[in-house]
N, CA, C and O atoms as a GROMACS GRO file, in nm:
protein
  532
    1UNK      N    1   1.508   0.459   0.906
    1UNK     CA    2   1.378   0.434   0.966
    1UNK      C    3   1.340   0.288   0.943
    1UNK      O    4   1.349   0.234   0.833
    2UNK      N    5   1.293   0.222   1.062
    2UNK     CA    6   1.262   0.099   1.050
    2UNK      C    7   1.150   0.053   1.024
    2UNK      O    8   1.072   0.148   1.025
    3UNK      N    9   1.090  -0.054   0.998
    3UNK     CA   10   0.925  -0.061   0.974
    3UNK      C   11   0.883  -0.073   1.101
    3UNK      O   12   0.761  -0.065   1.109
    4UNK      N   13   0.963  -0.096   1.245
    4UNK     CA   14   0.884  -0.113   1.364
    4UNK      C   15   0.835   0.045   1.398
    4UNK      O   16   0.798   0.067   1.513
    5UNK      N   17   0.836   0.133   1.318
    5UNK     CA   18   0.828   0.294   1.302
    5UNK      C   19   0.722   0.347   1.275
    5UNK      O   20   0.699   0.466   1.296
    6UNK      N   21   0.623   0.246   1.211
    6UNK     CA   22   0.512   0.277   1.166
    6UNK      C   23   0.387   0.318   1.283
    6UNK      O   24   0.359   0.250   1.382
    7UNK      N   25   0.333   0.427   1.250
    7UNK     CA   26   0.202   0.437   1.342
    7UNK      C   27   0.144   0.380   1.378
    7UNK      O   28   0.076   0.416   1.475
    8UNK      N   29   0.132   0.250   1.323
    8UNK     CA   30   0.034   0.134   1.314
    8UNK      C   31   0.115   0.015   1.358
    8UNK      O   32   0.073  -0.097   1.328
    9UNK      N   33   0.249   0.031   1.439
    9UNK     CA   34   0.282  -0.090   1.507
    9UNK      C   35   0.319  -0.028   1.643
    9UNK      O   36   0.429   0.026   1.656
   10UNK      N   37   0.254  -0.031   1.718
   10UNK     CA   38   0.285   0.027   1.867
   10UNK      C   39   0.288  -0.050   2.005
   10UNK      O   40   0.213  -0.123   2.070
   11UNK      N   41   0.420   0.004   2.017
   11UNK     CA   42   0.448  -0.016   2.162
   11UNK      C   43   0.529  -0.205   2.086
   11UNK      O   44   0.524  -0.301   2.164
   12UNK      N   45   0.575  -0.222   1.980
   12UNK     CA   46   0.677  -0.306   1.947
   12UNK      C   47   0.826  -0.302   1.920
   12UNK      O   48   0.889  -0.378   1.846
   13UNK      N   49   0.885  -0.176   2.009
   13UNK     CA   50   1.006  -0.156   2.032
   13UNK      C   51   1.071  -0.233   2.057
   13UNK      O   52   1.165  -0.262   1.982
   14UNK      N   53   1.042  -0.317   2.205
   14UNK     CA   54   1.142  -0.490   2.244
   14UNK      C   55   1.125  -0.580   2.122
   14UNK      O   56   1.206  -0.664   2.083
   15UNK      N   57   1.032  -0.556   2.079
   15UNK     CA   58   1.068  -0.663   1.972
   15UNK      C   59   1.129  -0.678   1.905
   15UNK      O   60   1.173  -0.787   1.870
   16UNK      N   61   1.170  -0.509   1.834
   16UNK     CA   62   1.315  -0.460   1.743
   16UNK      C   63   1.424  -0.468   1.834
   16UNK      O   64   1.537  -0.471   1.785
   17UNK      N   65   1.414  -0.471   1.940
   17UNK     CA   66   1.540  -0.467   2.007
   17UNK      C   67   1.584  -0.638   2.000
   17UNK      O   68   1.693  -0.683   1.965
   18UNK      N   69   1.466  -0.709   2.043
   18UNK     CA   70   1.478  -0.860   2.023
   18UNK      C   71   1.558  -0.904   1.930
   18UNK      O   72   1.652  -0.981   1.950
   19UNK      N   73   1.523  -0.854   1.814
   19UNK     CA   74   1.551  -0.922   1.670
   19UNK      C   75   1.663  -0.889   1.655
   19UNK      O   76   1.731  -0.976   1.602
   20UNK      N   77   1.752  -0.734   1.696
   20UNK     CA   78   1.871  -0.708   1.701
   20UNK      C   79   1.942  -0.818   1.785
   20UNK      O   80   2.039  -0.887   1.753
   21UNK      N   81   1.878  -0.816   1.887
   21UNK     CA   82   2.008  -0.911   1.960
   21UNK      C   83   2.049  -1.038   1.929
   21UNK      O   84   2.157  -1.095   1.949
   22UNK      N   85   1.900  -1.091   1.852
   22UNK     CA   86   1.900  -1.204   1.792
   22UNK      C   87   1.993  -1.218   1.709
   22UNK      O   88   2.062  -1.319   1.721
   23UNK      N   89   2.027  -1.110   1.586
   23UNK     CA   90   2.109  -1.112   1.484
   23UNK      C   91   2.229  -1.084   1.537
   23UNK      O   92   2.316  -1.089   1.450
   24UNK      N   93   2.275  -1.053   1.656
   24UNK     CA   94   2.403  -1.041   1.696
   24UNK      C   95   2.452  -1.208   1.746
   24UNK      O   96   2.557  -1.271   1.740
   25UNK      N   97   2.355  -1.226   1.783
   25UNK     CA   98   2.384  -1.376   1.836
   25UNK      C   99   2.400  -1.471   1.756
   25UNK      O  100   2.496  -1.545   1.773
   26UNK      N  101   2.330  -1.487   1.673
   26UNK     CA  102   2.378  -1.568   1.542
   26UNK      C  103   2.507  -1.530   1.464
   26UNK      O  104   2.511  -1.547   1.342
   27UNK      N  105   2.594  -1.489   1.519
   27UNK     CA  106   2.704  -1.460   1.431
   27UNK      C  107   2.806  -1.543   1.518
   27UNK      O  108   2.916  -1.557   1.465
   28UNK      N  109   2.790  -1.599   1.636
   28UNK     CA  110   2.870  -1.675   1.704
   28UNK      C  111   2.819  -1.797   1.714
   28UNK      O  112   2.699  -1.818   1.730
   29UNK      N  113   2.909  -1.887   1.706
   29UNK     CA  114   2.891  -2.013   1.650
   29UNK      C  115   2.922  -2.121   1.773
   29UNK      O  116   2.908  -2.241   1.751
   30UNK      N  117   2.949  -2.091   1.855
   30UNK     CA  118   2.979  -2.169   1.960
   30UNK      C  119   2.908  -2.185   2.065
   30UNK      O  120   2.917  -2.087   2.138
   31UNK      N  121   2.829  -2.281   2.113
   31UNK     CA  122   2.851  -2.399   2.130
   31UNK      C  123   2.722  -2.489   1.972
   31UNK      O  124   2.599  -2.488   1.974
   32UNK      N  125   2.794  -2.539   1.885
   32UNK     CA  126   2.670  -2.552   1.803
   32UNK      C  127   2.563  -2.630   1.835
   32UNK      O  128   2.580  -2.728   1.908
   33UNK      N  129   2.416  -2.592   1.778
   33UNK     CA  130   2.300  -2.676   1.822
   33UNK      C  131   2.250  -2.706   1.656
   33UNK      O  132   2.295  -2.681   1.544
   34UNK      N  133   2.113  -2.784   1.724
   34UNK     CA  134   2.046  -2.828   1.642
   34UNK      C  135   1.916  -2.750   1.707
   34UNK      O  136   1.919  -2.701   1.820
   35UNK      N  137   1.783  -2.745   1.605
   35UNK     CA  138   1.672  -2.704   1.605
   35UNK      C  139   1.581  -2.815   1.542
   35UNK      O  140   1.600  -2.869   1.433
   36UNK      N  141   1.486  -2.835   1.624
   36UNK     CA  142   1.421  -2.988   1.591
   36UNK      C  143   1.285  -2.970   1.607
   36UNK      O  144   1.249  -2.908   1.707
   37UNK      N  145   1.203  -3.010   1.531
   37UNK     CA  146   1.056  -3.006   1.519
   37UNK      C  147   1.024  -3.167   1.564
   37UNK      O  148   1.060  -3.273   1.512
   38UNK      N  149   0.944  -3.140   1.680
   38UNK     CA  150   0.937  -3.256   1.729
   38UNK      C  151   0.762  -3.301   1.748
   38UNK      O  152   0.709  -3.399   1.800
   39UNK      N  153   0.709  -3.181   1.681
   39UNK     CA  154   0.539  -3.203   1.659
   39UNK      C  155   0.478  -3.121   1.630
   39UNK      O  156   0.542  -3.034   1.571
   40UNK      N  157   0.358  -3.097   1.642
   40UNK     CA  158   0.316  -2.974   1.575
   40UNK      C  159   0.333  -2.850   1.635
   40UNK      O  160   0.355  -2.745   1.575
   41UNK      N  161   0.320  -2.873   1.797
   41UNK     CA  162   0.379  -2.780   1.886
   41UNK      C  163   0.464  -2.810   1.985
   41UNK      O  164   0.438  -2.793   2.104
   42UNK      N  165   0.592  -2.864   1.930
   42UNK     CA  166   0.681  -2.863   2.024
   42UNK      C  167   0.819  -2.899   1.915
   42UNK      O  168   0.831  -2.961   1.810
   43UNK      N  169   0.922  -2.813   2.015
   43UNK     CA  170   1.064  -2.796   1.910
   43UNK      C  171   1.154  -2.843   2.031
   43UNK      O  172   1.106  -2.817   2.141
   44UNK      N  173   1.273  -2.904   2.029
   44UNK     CA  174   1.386  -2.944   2.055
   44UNK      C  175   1.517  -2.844   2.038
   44UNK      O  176   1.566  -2.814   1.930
   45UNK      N  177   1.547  -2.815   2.126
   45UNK     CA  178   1.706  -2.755   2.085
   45UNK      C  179   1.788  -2.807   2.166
   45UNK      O  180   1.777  -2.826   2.287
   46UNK      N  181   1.916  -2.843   2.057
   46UNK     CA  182   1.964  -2.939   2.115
   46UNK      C  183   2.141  -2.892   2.089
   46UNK      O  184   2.202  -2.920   1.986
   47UNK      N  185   2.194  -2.823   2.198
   47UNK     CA  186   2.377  -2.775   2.198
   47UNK      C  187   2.430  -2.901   2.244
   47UNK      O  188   2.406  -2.993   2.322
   48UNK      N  189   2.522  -2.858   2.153
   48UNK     CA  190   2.661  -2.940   2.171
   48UNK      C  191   2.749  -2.916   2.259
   48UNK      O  192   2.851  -2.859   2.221
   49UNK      N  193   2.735  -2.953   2.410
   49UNK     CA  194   2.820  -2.894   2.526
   49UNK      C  195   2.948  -3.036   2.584
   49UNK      O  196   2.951  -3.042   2.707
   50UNK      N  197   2.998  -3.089   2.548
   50UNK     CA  198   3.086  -3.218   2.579
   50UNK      C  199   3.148  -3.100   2.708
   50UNK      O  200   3.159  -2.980   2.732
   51UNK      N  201   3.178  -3.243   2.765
   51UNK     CA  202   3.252  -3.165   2.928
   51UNK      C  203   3.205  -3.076   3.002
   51UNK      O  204   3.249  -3.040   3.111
   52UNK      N  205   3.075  -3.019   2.919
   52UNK     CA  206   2.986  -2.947   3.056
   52UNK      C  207   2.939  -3.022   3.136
   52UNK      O  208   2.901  -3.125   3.080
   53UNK      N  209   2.915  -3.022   3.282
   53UNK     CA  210   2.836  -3.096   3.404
   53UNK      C  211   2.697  -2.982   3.399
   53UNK      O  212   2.690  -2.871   3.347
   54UNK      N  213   2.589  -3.066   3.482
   54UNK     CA  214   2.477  -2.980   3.469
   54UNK      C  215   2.447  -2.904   3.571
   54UNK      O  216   2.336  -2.861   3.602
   55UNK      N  217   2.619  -2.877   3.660
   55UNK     CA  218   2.584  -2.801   3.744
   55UNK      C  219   2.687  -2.642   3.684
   55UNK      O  220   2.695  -2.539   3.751
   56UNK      N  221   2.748  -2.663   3.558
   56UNK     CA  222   2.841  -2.599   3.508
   56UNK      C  223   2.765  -2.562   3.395
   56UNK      O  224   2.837  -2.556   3.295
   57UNK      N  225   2.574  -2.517   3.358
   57UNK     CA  226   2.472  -2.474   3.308
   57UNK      C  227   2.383  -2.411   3.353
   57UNK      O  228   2.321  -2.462   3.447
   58UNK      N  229   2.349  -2.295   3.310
   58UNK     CA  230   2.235  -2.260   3.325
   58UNK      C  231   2.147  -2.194   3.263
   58UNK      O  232   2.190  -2.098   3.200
   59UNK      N  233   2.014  -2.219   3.258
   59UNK     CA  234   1.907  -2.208   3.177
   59UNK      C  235   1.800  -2.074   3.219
   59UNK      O  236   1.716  -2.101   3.305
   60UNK      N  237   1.799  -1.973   3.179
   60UNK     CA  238   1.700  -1.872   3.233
   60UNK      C  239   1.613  -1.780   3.115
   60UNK      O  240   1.668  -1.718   3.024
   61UNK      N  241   1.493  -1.786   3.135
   61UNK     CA  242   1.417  -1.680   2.999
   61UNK      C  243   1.408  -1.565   3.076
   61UNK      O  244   1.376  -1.562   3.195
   62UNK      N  245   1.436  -1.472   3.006
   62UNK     CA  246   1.478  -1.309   3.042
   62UNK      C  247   1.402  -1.241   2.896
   62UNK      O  248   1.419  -1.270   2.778
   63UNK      N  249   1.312  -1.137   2.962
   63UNK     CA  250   1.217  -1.052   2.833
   63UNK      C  251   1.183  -1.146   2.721
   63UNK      O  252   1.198  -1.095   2.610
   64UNK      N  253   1.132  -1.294   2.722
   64UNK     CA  254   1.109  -1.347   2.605
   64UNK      C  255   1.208  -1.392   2.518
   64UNK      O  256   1.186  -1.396   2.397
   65UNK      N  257   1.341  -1.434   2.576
   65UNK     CA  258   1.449  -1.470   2.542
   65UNK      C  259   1.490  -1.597   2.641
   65UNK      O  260   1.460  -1.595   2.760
   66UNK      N  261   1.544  -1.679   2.596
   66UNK     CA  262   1.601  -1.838   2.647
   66UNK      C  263   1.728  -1.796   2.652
   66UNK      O  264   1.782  -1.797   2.541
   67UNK      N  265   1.809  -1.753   2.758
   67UNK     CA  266   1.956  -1.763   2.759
   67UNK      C  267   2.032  -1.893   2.796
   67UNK      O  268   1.987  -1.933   2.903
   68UNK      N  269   2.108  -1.957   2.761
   68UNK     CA  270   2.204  -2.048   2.801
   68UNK      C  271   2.330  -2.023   2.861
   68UNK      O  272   2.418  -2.006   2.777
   69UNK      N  273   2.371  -2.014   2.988
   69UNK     CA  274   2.501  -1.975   2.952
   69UNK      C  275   2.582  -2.120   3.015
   69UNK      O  276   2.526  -2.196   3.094
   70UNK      N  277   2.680  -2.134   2.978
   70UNK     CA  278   2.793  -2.215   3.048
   70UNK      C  279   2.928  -2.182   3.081
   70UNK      O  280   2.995  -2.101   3.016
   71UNK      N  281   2.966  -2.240   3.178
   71UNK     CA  282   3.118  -2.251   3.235
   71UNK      C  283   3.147  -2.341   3.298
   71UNK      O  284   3.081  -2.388   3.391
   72UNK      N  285   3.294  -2.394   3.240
   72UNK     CA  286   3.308  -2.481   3.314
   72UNK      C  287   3.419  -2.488   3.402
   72UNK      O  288   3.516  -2.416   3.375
   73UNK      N  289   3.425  -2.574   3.518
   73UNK     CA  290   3.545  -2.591   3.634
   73UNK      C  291   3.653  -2.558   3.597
   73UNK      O  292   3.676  -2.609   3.488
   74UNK      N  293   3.763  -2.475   3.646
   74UNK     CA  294   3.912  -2.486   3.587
   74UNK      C  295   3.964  -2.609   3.594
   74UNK      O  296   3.946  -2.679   3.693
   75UNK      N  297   4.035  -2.650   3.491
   75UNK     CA  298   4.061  -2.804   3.505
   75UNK      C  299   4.214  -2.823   3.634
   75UNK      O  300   4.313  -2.752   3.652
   76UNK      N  301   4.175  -2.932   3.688
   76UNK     CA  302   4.327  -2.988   3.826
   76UNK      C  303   4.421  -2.950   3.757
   76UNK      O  304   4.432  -2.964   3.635
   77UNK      N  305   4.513  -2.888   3.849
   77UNK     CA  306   4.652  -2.826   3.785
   77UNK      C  307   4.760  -2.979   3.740
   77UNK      O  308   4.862  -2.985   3.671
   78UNK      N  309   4.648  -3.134   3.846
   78UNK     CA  310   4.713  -3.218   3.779
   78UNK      C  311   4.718  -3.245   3.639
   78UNK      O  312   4.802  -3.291   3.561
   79UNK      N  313   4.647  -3.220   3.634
   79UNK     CA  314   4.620  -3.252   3.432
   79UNK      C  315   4.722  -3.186   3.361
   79UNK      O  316   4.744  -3.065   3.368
   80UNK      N  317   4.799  -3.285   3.276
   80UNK     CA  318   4.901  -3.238   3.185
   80UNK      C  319   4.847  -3.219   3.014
   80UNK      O  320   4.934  -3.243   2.931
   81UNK      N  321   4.776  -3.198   2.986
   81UNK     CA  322   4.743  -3.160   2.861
   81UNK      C  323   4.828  -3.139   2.758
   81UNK      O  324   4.871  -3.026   2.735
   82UNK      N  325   4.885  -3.316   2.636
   82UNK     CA  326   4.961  -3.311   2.534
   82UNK      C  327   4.896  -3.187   2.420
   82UNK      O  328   4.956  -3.093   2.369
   83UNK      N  329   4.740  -3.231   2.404
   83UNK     CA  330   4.656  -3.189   2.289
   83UNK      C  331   4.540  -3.150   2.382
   83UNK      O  332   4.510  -3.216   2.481
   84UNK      N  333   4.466  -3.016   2.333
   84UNK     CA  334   4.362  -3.013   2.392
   84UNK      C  335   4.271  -2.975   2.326
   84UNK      O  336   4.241  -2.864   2.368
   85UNK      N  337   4.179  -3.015   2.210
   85UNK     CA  338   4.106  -3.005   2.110
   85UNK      C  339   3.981  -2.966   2.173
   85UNK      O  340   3.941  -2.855   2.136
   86UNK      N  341   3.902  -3.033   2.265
   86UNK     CA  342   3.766  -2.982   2.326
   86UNK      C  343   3.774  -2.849   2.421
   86UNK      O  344   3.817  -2.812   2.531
   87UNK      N  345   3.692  -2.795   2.290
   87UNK     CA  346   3.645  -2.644   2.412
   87UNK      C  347   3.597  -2.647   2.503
   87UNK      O  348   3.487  -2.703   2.491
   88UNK      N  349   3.616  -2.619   2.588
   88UNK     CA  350   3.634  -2.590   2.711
   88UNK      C  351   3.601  -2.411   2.773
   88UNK      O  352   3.605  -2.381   2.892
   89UNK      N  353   3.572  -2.321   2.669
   89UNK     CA  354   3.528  -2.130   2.710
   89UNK      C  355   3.425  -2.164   2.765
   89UNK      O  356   3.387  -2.281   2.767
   90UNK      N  357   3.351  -2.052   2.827
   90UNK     CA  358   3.280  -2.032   2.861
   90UNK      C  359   3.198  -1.936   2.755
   90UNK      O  360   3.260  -1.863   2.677
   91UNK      N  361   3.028  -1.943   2.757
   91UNK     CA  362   2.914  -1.954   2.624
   91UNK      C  363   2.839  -1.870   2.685
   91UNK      O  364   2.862  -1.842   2.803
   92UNK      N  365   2.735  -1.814   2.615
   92UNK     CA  366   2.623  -1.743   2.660
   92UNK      C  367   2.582  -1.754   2.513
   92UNK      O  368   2.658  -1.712   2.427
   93UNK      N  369   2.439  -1.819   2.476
   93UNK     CA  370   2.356  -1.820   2.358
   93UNK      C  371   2.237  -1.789   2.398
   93UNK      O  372   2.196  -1.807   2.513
   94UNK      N  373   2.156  -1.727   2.280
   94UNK     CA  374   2.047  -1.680   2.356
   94UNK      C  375   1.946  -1.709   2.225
   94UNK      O  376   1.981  -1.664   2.116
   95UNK      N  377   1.836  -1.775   2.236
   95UNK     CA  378   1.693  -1.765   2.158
   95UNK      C  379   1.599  -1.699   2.130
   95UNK      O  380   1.657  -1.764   2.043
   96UNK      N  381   1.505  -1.633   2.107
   96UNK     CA  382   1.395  -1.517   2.149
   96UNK      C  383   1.300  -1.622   2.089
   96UNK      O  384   1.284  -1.670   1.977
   97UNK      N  385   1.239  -1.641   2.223
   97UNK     CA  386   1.081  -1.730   2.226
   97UNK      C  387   0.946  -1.630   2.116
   97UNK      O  388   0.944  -1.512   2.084
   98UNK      N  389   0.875  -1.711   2.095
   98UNK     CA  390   0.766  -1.598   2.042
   98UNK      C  391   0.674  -1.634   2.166
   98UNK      O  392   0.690  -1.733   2.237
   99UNK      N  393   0.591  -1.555   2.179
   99UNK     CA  394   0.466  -1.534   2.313
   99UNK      C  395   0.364  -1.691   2.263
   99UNK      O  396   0.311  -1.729   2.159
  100UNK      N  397   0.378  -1.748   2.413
  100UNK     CA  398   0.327  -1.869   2.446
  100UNK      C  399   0.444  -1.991   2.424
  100UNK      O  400   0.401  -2.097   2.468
  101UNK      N  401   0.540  -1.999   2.385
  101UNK     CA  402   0.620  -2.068   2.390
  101UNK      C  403   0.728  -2.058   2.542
  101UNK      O  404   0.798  -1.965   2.584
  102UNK      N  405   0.704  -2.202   2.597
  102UNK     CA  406   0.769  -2.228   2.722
  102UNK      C  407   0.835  -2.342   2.717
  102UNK      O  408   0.797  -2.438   2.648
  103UNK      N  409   0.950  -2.341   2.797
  103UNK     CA  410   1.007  -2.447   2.836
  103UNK      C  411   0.933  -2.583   2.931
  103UNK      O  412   0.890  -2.582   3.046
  104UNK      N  413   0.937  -2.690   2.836
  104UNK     CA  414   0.887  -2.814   2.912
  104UNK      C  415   0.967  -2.864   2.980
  104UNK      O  416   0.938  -2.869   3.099
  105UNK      N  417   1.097  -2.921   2.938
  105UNK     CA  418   1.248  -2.996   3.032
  105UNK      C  419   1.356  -2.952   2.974
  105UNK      O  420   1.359  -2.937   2.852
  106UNK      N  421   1.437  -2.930   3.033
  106UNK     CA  422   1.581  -2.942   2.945
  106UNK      C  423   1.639  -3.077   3.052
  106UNK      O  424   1.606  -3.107   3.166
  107UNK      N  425   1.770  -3.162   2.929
  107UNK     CA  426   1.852  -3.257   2.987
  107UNK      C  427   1.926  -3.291   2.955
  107UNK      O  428   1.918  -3.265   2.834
  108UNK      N  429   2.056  -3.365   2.979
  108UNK     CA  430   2.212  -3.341   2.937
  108UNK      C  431   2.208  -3.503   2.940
  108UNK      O  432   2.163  -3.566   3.036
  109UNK      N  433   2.271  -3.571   2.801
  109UNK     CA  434   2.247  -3.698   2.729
  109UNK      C  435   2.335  -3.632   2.623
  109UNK      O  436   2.334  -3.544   2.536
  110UNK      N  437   2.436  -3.753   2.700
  110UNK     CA  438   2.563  -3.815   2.551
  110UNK      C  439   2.655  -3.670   2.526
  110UNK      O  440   2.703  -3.644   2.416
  111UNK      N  441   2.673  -3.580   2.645
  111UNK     CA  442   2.735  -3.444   2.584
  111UNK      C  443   2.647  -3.323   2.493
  111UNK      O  444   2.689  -3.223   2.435
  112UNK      N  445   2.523  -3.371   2.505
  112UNK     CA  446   2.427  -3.275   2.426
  112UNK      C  447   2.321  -3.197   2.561
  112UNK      O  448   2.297  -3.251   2.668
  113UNK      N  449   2.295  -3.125   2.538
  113UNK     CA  450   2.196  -3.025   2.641
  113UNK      C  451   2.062  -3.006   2.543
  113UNK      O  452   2.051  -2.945   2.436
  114UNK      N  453   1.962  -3.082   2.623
  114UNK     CA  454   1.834  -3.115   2.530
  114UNK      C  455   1.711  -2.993   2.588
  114UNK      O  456   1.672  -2.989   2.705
  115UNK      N  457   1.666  -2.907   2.484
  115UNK     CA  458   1.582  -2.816   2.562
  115UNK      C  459   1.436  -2.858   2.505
  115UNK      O  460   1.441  -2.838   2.383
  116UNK      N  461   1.332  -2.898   2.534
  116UNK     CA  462   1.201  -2.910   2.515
  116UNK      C  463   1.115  -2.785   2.510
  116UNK      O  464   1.078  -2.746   2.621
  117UNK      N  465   1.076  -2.712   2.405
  117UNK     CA  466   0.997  -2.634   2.408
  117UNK      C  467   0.870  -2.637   2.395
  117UNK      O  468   0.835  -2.690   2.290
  118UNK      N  469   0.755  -2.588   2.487
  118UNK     CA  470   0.623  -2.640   2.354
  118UNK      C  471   0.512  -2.503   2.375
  118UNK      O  472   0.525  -2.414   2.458
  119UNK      N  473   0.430  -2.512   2.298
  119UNK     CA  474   0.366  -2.339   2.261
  119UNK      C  475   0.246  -2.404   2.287
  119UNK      O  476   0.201  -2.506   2.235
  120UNK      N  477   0.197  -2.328   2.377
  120UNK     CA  478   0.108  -2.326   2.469
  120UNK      C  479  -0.042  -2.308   2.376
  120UNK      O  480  -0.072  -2.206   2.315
  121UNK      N  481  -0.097  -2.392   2.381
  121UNK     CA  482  -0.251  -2.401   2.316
  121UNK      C  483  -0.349  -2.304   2.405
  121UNK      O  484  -0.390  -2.322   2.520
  122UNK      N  485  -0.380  -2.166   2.289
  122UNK     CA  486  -0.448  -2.078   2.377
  122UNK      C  487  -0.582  -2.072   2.285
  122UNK      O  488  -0.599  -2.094   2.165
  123UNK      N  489  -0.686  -2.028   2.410
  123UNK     CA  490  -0.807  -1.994   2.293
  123UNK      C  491  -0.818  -1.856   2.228
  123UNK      O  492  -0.738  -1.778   2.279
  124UNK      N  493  -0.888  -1.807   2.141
  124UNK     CA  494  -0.865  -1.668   2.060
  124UNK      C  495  -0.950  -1.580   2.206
  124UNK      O  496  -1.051  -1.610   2.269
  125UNK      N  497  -0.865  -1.474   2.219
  125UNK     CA  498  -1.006  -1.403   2.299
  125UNK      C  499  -0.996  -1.304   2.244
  125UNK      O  500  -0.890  -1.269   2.193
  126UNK      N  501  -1.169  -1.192   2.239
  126UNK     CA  502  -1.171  -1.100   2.203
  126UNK      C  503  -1.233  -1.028   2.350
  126UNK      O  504  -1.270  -1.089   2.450
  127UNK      N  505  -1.232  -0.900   2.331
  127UNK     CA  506  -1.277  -0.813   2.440
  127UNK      C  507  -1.277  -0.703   2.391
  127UNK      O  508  -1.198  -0.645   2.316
  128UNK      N  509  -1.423  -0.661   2.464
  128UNK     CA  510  -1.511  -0.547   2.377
  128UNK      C  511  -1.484  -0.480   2.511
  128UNK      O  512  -1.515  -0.515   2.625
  129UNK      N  513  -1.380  -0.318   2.442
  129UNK     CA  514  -1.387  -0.248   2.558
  129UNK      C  515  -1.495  -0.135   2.537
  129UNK      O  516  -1.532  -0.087   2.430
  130UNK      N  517  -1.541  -0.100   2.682
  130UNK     CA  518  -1.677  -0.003   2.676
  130UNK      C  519  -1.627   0.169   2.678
  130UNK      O  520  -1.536   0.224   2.740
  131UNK      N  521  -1.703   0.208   2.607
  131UNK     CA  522  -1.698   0.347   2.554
  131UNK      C  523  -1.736   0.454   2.704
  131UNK      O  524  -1.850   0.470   2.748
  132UNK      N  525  -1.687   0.477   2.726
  132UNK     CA  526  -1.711   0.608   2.846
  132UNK      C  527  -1.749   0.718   2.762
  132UNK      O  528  -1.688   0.750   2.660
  133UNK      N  529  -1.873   0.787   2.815
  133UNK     CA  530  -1.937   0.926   2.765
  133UNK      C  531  -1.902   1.071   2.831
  133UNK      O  532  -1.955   1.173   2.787
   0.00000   0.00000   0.00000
């Protein structure tokens, strides 16, 4: 039994499901990034994609999740390849945003894929719902 189980947390199922997928995803290490605090509300993530083109990326949030995936071109059958050290697979990484956090730009500089996040300045609201007799 999980603590998302409790009577008193409802209707936070995706969120356990979130956090699962999250922890599955962190166990793969490829393509590596960085995570960057770039102000009080705004973070940087920043993968390590060499030899991706930015048409061989793509960027989509799905249920409150940032997926990345990449692939790239099969390389010319001219290419003779002595050593071939740069990966080259194809990726799918995925983030889980918390609510109000959106994408500002992403951009591809020096072999890195730069994602701009920033969390949306909301005001508190309350709302008084009315009692039916």
């Amino acid at each position: 039994m999980t603590s998302f189980n409790s009577p008193f947390l409802l209707g936070f199922d995706q969120l356990e499901q979130m956090l699962e997928s999250a922890a599955r995803s962190s166990a793969d290490s490829y393509p590596p990034y960085n995570i960057e605090q770039m102000g009080d509300h705004k973070l940087r993530i920043s993968l390590a994609v060499a030899g991706f083109e930015d048409d061989d990326l793509m960027l989509t949030i799905e249920m409150n999740q940032l997926i990345i995936k990449g692939r790239q071109k099969k390389p010319e059958e001219s290419q003779n390849f002595i050593h071939r050290g740069i990966a080259s697979r194809q990726f799918i990484r995925k983030f889980v945003l918390a609510d109000g956090m959106e994408v500002k730009d992403a951009f591809l500089e020096y072999g890195l894929l730069h994602i701009d996040l920033v969390r949306k300045q909301s005001e508190e609201i309350v709302l008084t719902i009315p009692i039916r007799a």
